[in-house]
C-alpha positions in Angstrom: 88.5 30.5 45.1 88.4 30.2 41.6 86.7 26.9 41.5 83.6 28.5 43.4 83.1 31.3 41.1 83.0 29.2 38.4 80.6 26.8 40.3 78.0 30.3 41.2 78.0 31.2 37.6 77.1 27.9 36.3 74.3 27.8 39.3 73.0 31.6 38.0 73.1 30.6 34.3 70.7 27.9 34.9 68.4 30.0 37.1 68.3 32.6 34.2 67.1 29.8 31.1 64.8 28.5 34.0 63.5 31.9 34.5 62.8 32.3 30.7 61.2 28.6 30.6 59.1 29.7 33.6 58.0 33.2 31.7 57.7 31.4 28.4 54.8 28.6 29.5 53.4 31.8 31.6 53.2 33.6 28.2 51.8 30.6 26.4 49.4 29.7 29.1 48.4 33.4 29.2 48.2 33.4 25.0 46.2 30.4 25.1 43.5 31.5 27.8 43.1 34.4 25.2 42.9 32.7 22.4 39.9 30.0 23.7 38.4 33.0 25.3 38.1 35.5 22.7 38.8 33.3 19.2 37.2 30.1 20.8 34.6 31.5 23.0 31.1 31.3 21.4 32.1 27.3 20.5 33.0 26.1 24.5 29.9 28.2 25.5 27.6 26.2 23.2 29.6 23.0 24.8 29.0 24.1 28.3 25.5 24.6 27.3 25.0 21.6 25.4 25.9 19.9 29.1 22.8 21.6 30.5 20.7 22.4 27.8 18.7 19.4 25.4 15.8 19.5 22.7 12.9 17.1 23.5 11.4 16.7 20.1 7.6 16.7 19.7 6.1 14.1 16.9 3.8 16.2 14.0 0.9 14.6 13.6 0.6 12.6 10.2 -1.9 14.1 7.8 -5.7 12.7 7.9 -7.4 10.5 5.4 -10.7 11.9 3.7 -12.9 10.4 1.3 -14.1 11.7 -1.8 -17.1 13.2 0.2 -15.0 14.5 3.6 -15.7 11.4 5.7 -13.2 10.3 8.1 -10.9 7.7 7.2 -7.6 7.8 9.4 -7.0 10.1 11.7 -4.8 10.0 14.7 -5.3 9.9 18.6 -3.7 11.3 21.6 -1.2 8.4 23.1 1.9 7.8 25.0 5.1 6.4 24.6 7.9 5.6 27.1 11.2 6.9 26.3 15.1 7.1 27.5 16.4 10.2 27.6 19.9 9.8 29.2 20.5 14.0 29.5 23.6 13.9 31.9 24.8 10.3 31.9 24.0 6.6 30.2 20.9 4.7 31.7 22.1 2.4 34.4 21.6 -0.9 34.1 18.9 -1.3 36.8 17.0 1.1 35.4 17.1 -0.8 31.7 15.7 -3.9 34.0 13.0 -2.0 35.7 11.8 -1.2 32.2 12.2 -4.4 31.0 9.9 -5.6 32.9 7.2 -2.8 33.3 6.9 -2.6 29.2 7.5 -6.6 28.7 10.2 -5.7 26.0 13.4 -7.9 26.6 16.6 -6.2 27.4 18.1 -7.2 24.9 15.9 -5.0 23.0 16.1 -2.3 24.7 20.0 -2.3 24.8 19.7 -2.8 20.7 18.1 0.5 20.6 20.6 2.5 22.6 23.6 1.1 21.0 22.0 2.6 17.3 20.6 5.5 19.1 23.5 8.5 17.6 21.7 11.8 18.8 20.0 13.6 21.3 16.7 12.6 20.6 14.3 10.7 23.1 14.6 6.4 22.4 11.6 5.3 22.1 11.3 1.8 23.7 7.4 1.5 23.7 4.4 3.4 22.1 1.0 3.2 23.1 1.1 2.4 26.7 -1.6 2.3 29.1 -2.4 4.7 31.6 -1.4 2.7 34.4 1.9 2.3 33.2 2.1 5.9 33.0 1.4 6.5 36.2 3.6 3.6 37.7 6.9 5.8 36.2 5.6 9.1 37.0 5.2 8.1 40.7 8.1 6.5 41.1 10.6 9.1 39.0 13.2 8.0 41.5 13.7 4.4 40.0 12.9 5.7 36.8 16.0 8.1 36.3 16.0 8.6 32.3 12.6 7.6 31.5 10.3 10.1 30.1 6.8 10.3 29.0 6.0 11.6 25.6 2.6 12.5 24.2 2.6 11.5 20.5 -0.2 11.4 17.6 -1.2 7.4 17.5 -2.5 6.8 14.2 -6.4 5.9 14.5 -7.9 3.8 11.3 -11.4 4.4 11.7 -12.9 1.3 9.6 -10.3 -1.0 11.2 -9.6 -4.2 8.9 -12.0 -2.4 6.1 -9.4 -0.6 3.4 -6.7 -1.6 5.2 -4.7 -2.4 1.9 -5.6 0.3 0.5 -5.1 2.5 3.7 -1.5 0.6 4.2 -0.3 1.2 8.5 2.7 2.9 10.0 5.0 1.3 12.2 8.6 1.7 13.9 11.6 2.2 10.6 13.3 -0.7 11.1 17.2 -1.2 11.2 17.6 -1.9 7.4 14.9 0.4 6.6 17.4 3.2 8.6 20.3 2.6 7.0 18.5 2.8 3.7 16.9 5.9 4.1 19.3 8.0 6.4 19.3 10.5 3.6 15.7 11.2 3.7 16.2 12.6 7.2 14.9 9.8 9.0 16.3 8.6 12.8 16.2 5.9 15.0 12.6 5.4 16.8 10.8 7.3 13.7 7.2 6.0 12.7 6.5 5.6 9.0 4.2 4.5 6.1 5.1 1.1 5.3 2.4 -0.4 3.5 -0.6 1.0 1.3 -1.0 4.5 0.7 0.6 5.5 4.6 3.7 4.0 2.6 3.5 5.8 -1.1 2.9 9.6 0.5 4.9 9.3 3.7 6.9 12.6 2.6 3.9 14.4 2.5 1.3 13.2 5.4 4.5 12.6 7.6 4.8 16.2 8.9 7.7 17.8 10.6 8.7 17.5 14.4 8.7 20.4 16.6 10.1 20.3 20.0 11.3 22.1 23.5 14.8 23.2 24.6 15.0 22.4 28.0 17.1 23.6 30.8 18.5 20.4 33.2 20.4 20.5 36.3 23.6 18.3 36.8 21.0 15.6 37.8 19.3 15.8 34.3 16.3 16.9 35.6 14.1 19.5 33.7 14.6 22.9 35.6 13.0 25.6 32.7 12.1 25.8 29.0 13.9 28.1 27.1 11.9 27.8 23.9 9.3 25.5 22.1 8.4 24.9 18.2 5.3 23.3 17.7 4.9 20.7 15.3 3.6 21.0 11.5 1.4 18.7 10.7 1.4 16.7 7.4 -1.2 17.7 4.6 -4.3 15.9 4.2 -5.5 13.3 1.4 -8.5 13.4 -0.3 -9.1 10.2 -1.6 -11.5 9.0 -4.4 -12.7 5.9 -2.4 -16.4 6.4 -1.2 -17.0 5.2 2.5 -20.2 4.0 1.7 -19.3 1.8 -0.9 -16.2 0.3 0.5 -18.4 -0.7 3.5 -21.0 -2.1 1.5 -18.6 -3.6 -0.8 -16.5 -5.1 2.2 -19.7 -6.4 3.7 -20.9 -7.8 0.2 -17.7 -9.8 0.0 -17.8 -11.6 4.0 -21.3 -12.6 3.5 -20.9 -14.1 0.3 -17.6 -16.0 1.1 -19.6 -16.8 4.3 -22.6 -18.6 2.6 -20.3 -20.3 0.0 -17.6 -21.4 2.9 -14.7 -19.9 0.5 -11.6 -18.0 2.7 -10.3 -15.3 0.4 -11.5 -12.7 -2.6 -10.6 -9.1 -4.0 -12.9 -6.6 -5.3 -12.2 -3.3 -6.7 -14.8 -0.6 -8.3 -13.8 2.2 -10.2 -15.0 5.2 -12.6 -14.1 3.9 -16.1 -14.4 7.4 -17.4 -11.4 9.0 -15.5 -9.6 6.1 -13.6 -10.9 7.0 -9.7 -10.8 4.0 -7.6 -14.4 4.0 -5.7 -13.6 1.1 -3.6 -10.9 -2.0 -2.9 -11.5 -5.2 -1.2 -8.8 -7.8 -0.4 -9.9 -10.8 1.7 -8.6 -11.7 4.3 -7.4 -8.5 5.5 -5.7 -7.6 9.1 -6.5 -4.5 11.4 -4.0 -1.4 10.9 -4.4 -0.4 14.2 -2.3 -3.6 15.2 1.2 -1.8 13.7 0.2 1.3 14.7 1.2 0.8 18.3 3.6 -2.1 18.1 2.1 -5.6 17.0 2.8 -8.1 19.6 4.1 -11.5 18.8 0.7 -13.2 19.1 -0.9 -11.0 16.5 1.7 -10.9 14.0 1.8 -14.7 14.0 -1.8 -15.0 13.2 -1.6 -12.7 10.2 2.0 -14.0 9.5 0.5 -17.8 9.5 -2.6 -17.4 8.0 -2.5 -19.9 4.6 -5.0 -17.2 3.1 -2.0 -14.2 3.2 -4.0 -11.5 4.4 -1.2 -9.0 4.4 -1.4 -9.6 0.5 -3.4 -7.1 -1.7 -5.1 -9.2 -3.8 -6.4 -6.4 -6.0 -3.3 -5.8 -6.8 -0.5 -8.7 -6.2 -3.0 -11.2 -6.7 -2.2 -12.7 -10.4 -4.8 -15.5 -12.0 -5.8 -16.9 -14.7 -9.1 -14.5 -16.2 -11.0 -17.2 -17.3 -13.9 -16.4 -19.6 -13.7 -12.3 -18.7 -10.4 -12.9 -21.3 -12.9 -13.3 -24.0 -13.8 -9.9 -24.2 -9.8 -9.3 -25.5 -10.4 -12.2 -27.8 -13.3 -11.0 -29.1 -12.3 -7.5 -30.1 -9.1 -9.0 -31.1 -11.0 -11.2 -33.4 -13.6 -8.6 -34.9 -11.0 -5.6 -34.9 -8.5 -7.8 -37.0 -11.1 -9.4 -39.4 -10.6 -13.3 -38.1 -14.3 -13.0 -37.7 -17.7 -11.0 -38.5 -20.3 -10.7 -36.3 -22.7 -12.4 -38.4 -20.4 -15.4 -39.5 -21.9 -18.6 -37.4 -19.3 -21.4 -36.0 -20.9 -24.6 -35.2 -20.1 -25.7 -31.5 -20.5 -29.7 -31.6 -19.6 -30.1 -28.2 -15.8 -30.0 -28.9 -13.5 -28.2 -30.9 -12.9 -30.2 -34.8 -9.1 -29.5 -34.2 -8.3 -30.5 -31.0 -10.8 -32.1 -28.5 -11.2 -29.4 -26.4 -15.0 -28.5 -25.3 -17.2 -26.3 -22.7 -17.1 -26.9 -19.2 -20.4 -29.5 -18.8 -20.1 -31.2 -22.1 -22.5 -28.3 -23.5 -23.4 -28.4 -27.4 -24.8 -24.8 -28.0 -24.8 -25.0 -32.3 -24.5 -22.5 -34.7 -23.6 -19.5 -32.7 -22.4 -15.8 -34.0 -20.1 -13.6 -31.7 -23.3 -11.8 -29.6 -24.6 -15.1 -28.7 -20.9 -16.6 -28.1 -19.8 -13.9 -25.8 -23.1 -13.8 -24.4 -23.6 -17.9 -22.9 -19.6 -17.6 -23.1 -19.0 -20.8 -25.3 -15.8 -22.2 -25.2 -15.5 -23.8 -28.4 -16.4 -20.8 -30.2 -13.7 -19.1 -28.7 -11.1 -21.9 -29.1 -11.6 -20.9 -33.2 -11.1 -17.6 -32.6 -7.6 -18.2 -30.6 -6.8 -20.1 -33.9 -7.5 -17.7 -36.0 -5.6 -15.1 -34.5 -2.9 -17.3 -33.4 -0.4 -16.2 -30.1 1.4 -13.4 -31.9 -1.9 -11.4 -32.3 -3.8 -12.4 -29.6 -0.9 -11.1 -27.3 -0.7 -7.5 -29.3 -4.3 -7.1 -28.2 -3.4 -8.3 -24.7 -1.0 -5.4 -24.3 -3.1 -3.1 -26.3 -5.4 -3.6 -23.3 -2.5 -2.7 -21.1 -2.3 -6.2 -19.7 1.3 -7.7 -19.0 2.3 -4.6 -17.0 2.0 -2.7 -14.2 -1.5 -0.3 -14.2 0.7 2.6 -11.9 -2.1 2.8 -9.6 -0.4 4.6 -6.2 0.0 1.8 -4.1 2.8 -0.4 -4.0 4.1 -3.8 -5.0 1.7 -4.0 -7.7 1.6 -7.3 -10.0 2.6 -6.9 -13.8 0.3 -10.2 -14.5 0.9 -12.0 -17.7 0.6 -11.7 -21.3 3.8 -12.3 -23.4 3.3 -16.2 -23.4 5.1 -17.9 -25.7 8.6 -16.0 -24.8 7.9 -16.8 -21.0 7.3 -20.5 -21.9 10.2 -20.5 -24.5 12.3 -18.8 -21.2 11.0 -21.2 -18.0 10.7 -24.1 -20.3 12.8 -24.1 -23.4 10.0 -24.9 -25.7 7.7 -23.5 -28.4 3.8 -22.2 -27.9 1.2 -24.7 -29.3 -2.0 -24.7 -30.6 -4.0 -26.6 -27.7 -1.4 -23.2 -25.6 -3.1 -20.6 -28.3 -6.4 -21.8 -27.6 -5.7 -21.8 -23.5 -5.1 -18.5 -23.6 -7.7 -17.5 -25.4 -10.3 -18.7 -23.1 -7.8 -16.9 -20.5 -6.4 -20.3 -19.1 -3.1 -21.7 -19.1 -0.2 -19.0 -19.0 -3.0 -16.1 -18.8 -3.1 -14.1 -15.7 -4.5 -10.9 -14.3 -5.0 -8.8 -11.6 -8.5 -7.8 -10.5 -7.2 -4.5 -11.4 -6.4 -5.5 -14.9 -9.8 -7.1 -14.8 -11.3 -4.1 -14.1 -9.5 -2.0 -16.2 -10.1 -4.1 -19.5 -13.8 -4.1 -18.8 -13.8 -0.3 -17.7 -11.9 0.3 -21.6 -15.2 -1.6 -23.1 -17.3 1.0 -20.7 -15.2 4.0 -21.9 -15.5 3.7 -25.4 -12.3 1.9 -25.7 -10.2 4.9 -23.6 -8.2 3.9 -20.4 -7.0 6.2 -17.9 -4.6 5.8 -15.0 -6.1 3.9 -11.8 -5.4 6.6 -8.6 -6.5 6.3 -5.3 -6.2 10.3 -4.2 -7.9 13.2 -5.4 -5.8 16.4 -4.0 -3.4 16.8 -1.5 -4.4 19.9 1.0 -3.1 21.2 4.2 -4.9 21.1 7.3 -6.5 24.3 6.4 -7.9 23.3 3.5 -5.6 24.8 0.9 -4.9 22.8 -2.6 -1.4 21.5 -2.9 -2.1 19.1 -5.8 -4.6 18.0 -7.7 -4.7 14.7 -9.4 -6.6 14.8 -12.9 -7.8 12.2 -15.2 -4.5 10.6 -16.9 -5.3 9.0 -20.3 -3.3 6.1 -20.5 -4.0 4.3 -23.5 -7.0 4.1 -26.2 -8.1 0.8 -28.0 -7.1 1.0 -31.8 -10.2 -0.4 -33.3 -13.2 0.6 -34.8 -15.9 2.3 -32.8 -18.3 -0.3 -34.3 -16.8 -3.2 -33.0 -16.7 -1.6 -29.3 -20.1 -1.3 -29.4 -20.7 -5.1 -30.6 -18.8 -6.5 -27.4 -20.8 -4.0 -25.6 -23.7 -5.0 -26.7 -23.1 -8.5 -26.0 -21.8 -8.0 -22.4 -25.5 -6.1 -22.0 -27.2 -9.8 -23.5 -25.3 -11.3 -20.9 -26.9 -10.1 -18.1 -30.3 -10.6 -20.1 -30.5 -14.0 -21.0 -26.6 -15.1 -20.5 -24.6 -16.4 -17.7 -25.3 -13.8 -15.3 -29.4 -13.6 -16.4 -30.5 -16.0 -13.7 -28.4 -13.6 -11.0 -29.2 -10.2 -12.2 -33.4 -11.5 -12.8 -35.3 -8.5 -11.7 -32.2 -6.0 -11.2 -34.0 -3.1 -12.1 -31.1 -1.1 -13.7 -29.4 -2.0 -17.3 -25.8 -3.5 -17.1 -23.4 -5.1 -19.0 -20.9 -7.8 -17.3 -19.0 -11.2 -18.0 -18.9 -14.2 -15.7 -15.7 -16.8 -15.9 -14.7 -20.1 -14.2 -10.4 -20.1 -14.3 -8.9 -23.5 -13.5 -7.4 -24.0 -10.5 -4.6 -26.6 -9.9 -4.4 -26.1 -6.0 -8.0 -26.5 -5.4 -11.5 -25.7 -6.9 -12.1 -23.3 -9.7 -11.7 -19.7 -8.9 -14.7 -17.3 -10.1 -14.8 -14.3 -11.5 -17.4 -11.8 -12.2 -16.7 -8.2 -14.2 -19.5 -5.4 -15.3 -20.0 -2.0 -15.5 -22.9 0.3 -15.3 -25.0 2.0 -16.2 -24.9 0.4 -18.7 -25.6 3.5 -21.3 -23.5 6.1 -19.5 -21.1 4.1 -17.5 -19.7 5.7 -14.3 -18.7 1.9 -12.3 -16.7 -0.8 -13.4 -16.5 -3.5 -11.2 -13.8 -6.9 -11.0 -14.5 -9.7 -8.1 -12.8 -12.7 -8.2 -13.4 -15.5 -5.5 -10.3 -18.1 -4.7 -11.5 -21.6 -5.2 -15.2 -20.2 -5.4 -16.2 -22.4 -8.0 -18.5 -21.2 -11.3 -18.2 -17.1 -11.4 -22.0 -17.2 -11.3 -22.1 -18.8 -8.5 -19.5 -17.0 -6.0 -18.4 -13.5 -7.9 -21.9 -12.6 -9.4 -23.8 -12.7 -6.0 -20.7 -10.2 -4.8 -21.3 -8.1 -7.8 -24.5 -7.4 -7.7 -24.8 -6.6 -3.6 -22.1 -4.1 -5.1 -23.9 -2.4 -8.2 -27.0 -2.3 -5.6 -25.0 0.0 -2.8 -24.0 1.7 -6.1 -27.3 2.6 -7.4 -28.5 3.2 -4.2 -25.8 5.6 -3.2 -26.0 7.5 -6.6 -29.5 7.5 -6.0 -29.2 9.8 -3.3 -26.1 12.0 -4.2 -26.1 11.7 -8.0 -23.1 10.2 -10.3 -19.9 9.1 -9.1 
């Protein structure tokens, strides 16, 4: 009888602690409820509405391109892009095929762009699209589960291959680009500038997205909206180019390289007197428009394989040897230093006494002072002065031009040139700079090179009274409405230390040679006064390239202009023609609307 007591109060003792265990998870199931109900709450309500609700984001449309006078440049246009938006669940396999197919995109592809794809946001598999394919997933939404239509700005550039290097094009950010820039804000599937101006102002003609918070059922499918933002657009460029003349300057440049059978060129104008790029030409060029909505394979490999590089910007990246438009740095050098007087006459005998080197031709020209020398461009003239001056001075004038370095136009990968010779010849070859060397480069052969930037800003610093200001291809940054939100003014830059006096020889002598020089027979009849140089620069891939640089008019200048022809041959007879259609759109725009 004992026994069984014993065994009921064991039995009850373990009801009682199991009793307690039951009351204690009750308590602690109870606390817990509480605690993700009333502490918790508001963050597994925005869970259970992050289930049902997403944001659709809507693309701002980039800013528009102006010129100096309100014309059109780029704009954009209404387009549409197809787009996964898995809301509920991951797109299914079949689905990725259908739209494999539709768009023409591999799989592979597509697959690529979901795996990086770390938000909400829409992935964008193809922009652009035709209306038929529009329609095709729009009727058939069934077999489409996860695709969605999204009207988005297509950029538009107006003149098509005309500007494009200056314009630059916008295109998909690429994988490295993303991981590069992920602290600028930018996603997965965003357009951007990657080239030209699009490129250097993206932060501030890119705009900010806007977008709808939608309501979706447990299917994914759109039931209400709850809100919408609208997009901001990006500001507005006003740019100093003039439509007018880059057309005519663009056409002046195909139908010369047409008639002469050459393949590639650059030409740029600008205002010497404040730095405002009126127009830039790089030959070949490529149509913008091709990026804009996804280059296909075909295109890209016929600008990719072109031998004439017309993604290049010649203007800018383009580096050559100046030829005879150098001697207007070895000139001043000379006079400004005291090598030389204007009066002093050196015999030209066909070669030069120290070292036979002579004028292209075998020309004998005599007795010749510096107007007549810079005017017919005599070699052997200029060989003297290069060893008179030596390397040492002839390359402190170089860079007192501003040559050797970047000009900080806005627009990117921009070409330093050349002008510190004898330490990049003592670095790539382990040797000193000689004399035949000195004379080279004074001529502007051998280790000389240039951008037709350069080009055009050495002879725009002869134009200007020896003053150089900053190249800059935008005048004021506004907002859609018109408001200013900067203003780019005139940046002096550098200022030739010489003597007034001996600016106004080489000016004077860059008038003669449109007179009677090497340009005379070109510029007969022109019936406004200029001042220019013409220059042949050696070639060891081809023919000569030729060059041609002025400015005008030539007693208040308001142009200077730099063309350069690949393997054109003589300057007068490639560049010059170019020139002059230019200075004639020029005069006949000012004509009309006064100045630049």
């Amino acid at each position: 009888m004992i026994e069984i007591n014993e065994k009921d109060d064991e039995f009850r003792g373990r009801l009682k602690a199991l009793q307690v265990l039951i009351v204690l998870v009750i308590l602690i199931l109870i606390a817990r409820v509480g605690y993700l109900q009333i502490y918790d709450g508001e963050y597994y309500a925005r869970l259970a509405d992050g289930n049902r609700i997403r944001i659709i984001p809507t693309v701002a449309p980039r800013g528009t391109f102006f010129d100096r006078n309100k014309q059109l440049l780029v704009t954009n246009r209404p387009g549409f892009a197809v787009s996964l938006l898995p809301l509920t669940e991951p797109i299914s396999p079949e689905v990725i095929e259908r739209v494999s197919k539709l768009l023409n995109v591999p799989i592979e592809e597509i697959q690529h762009k979901i795996d990086i794809h770390y938000s909400f946001d829409p992935i964008r598999i193809k922009t652009d699209v035709t209306p038929d394919i529009v329609t095709i997933i729009e009727e058939q939404k069934y077999d489409y589960r996860g695709v969605v239509i999204e009207v988005q700005p297509i950029r538009n550039y107006i003149l098509k291959q005309e500007g494009a290097h200056t314009f630059g094009y916008v295109s998909e950010i690429s994988d490295a680009e993303l991981e590069d820039r992920k602290d600028e804000g930018y996603k997965s599937g965003d357009i951007i500038g990657k080239f030209g101006l699009e490129r250097v102002y993206d932060k501030e003609i890119r705009g900010v997205n806007g977008g709808e918070q939608v309501e979706v059922d447990v299917a994914g499918k759109p039931v209400q909206i709850l809100g919408k933002k609208e997009p901001t657009p990006g500001y507005d460029l006003i740019l100093t180019i003039d439509k007018d003349l880059q057309e005519a300057s663009e056409k002046a440049v195909d139908d010369i390289l047409k008639e002469i059978g050459a393949n590639a060129a650059a030409a740029v104008v600008l205002n010497p007197q404040n730095g405002e790029v009126l127009a830039m030409v790089s030959r070949p060029a490529f149509d913008p428009n091709l990026f804009a909505h996804g280059i296909s394979t075909r295109d890209w490999n016929a600008i990719n394989t072109n031998p004439y590089h017309p993604m290049d910007n010649k203007t800018i990246t383009g580096e050559y040897p100046p030829g005879s438009t150098f001697k207007i740095v070895t000139g001043t050098a000379a006079l400004a230093s005291g090598k030389v007087t204007a009066e002093e006459q050196i015999y030209d005998g066909g070669t030069h006494w120290l070292i036979p080197k002579g004028n292209a031709g075998g020309e004998v020209l005599g007795w010749l002072n510096f107007h007549d020398a810079l005017a017919h461009s005599d070699n052997v003239y200029f060989y003297e002065l290069g060893n008179r001056l030596g390397a040492d001075e002839l390359e402190r004038y170089a860079r007192m031009f501003g040559l050797g370095k970047e000009t900080g136009i806005d627009l990117p990968y921009e070409s330093p040139g050349l002008s510190d010779w004898k330490e990049y010849k003592w670095e790539v070859y382990g040797d000193e700079f000689y004399l035949s060397e000195i004379m080279d480069a004074a001529i502007g052969q051998g280790f000389n090179l240039v951008t037709p930037l350069q080009a055009a800003m050495v002879n725009g610093e002869i134009a200007a009274n020896g003053k150089r200001f900053k190249p800059h291809l935008v005048k004021q940054i506004v907002t859609q409405n018109g408001d200013l939100i900067k203003e780019f003014k005139p940046e002096l830059v550098g200022e030739l230390d010489v003597d007034p006096y001996i600016i106004k020889l080489v000016q004077d002598a860059l008038h003669e040679v449109t007179i009677t020089g090497t340009a005379a027979r070109n510029f007969a009849g022109f019936p406004y006064e200029i001042a220019g140089k013409t220059g042949t620069a050696e070639n060891s891939q081809g023919r000569d390239h030729g060059w041609f640089v002025g400015y005008a008019p030539f007693n208040n200048p308001c142009l200077s202009v730099a063309v350069i022809v690949e393997q054109g041959g003589f300057g007068a007879s490639s560049a010059v023609p170019i020139g002059r259609k230019i200075l004639e759109a020029a005069f006949d725009i000012m004509n009309k609307r006064g100045p630049f």
